[in-house]
C-alpha positions in Angstrom: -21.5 9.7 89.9 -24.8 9.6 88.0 -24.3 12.8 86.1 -20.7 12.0 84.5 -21.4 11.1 80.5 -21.1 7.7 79.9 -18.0 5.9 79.0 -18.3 3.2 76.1 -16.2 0.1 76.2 -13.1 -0.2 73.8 -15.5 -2.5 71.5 -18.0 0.1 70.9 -15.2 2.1 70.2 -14.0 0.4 67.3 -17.1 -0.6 65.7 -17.8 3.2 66.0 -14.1 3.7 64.2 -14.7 1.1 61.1 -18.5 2.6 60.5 -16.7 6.1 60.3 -14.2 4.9 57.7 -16.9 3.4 55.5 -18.6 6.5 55.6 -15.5 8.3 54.5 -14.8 6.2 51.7 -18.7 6.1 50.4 -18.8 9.4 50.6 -15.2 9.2 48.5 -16.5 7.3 46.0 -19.6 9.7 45.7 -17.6 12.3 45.0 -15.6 10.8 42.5 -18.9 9.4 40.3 -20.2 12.7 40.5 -17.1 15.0 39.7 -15.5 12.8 36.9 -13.5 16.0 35.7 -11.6 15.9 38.9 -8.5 13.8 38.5 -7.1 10.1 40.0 -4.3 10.7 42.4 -1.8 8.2 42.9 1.2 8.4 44.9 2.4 4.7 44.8 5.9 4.6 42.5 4.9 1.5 40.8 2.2 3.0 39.3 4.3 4.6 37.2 6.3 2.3 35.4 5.6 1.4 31.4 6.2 -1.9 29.4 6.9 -0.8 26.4 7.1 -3.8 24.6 3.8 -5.6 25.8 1.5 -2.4 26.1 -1.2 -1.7 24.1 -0.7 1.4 22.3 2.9 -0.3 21.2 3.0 -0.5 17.3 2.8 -4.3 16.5 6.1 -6.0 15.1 5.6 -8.2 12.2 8.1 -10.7 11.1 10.7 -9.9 7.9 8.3 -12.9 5.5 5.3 -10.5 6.1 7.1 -7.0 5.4 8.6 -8.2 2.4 5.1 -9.9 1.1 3.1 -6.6 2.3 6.0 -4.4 0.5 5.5 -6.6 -2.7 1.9 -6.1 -2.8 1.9 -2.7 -1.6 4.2 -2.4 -5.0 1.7 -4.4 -7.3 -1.3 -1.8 -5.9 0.7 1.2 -7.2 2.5 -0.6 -10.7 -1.9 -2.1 -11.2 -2.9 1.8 -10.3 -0.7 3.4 -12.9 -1.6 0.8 -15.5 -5.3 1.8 -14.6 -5.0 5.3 -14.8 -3.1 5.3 -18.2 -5.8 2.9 -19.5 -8.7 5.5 -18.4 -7.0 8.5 -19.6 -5.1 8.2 -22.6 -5.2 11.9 -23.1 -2.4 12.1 -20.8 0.0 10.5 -23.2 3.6 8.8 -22.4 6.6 10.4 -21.0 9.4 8.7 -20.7 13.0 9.5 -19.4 15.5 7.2 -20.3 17.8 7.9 -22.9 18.0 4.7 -24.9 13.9 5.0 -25.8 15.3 7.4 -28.2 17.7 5.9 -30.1 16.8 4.7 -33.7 18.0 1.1 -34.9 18.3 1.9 -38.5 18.9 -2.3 -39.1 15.8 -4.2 -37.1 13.2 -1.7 -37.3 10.0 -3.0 -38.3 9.9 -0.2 -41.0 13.5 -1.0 -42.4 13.6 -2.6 -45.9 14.5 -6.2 -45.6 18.1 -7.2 -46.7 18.5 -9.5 -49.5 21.2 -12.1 -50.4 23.0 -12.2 -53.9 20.4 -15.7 -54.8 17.7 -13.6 -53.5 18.4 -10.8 -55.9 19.1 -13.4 -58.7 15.9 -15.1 -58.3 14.0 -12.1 -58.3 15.6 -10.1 -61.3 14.7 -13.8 -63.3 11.5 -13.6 -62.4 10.8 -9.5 -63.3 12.1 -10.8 -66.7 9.8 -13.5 -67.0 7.2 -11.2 -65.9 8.1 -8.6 -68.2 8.2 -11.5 -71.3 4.7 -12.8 -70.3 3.5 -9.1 -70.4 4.9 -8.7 -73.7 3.2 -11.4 -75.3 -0.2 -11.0 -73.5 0.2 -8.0 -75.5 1.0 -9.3 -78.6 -2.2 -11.7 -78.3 -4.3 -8.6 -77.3 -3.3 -6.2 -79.5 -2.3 -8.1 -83.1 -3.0 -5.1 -85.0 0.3 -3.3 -83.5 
């Protein structure tokens, strides 16, 4: 009959099917690059597993050599830092804690009187005489008068 609509072939029919679907999906991606705020939404499970060894917000592992260098220098920093500070400001003075700084050696210190042996003494008490005996007669020259 010459009125009926017309009937396409199955070929038109799925050319017609694959230009709707790339319609769909541009018009997808057109509302995602223009509503950024709304979410990605996944449903595939292996989107959700995690490396945590080889991801990128993993803290990086450093071998033992390299801790203990960086631990050694980290320690020089702070020992060259208080050096520094009690160079600048010697206002602050020196505390210290241990008990030994306050002990007194009576026999080495720098202040003590040195000790002297028996031909030490000897020596000197003969030379205070002969001192003494050259005073006396630088005197007697001076002074003849007396």
């Amino acid at each position: 009959r010459p009125s009926a609509p017309e009937v396409e072939t199955f070929e038109e029919a799925e050319e017609r099917a694959k230009i709707l679907a790339e319609a769909a999906a541009l018009k997808q991606l057109a509302s995602d690059y223009m509503h950024p705020e709304v979410g990605v939404k996944t449903t595939d499970p292996t989107l959700f597993g995690r490396n945590y060894f080889n991801r990128y917000s993993a803290p990086e592992t450093e071998e033992d050599e390299f801790a203990d260098e960086r631990a050694e220098i980290l320690a020089e920093a702070v020992a060259l830092k208080k050096s520094s500070v009690a160079y600048m400001h010697p206002e602050v003075g020196v505390c210290s804690e241990d008990a030994t700084l306050f002990g007194r050696n009576y026999f080495e210190r720098a202040s003590a009187p040195d000790v002297e042996s028996m031909e030490e003494a000897k020596e000197r008490a003969k030379i205070l005489a002969e001192a003494a005996a050259l005073k006396q007669l630088a005197s007697d020259y001076m002074h003849p008068e007396v």
